[in-house]
N, C-alpha and C positions, 0 to 999 in steps of 0.2 A: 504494500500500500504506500504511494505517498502522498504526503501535503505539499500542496500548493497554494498557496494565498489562503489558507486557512480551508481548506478545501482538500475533500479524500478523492483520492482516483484510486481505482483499482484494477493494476494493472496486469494481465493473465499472458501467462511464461508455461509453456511446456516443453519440458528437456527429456528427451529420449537417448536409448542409445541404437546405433546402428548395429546390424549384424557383426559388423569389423569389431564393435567396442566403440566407435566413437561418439562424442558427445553432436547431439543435434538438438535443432530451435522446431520443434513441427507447428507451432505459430506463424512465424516468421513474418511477425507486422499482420495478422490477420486478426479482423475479430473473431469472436468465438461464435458469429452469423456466416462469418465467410466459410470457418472451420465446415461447419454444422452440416450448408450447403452443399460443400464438394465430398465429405462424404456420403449425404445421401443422391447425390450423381454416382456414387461409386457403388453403393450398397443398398439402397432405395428401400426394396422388402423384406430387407434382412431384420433380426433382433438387435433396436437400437438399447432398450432398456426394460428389466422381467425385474418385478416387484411384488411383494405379497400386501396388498389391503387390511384393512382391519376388519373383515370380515374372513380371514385367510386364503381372499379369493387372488391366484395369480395373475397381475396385468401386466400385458405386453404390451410394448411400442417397436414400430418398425424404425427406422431412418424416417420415414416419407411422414409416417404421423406424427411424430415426438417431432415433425420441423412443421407442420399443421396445423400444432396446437400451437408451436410458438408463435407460428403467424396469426394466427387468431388471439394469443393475449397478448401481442405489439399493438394492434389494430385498438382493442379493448383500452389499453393504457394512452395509447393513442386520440383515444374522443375523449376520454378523462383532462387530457393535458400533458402527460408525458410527452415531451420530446426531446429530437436530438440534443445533448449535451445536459438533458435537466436532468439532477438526481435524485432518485427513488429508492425510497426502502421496499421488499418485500417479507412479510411476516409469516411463517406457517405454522402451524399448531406442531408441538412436540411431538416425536414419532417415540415412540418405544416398543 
């Protein structure tokens, strides 16, 4: 995280390693929409993410929905007043 003018950014770094062992940026200046995007061009109907509910019902997401739904809550946050550069909290109920 850093401050700037009294102000947090938070700024997202993923460090992998290659096959060889060496260190790599798989960000590389992207946001984590651009990330999001090219993998589901690459994976689309695949399992992007398998979760148990609190009813211990299994829910899955593909690439193609888990990027669906984000475009459906940008859109949402969006007629609220969200936009580019405004900062926003979001809150979720504790999971245990």
């Amino acid at each position: 995280m850093i401050r700037n003018g009294g102000t947090k950014q938070i700024i997202f770094s993923y460090v992998g390693q290659s096959k060889g062992g060496e260190l790599m940026d798989l960000m590389a200046n992207r946001t984590i929409i651009d990330l999001l995007q090219e993998k589901c061009r690459m994976y689309g109907d695949k399992p992007f993410l398998l979760f148990e509910d609190n009813h211990k019902k299994v829910v899955k997401y593909t690439y193609h929905g888990f990027l669906n739904r984000v475009d459906k809550l940008s859109h949402v946050l969006y007629h609220f007043g969200v936009k580019k550069g405004r900062q926003s909290d979001i809150a979720s109920p504790q999971l245990r």
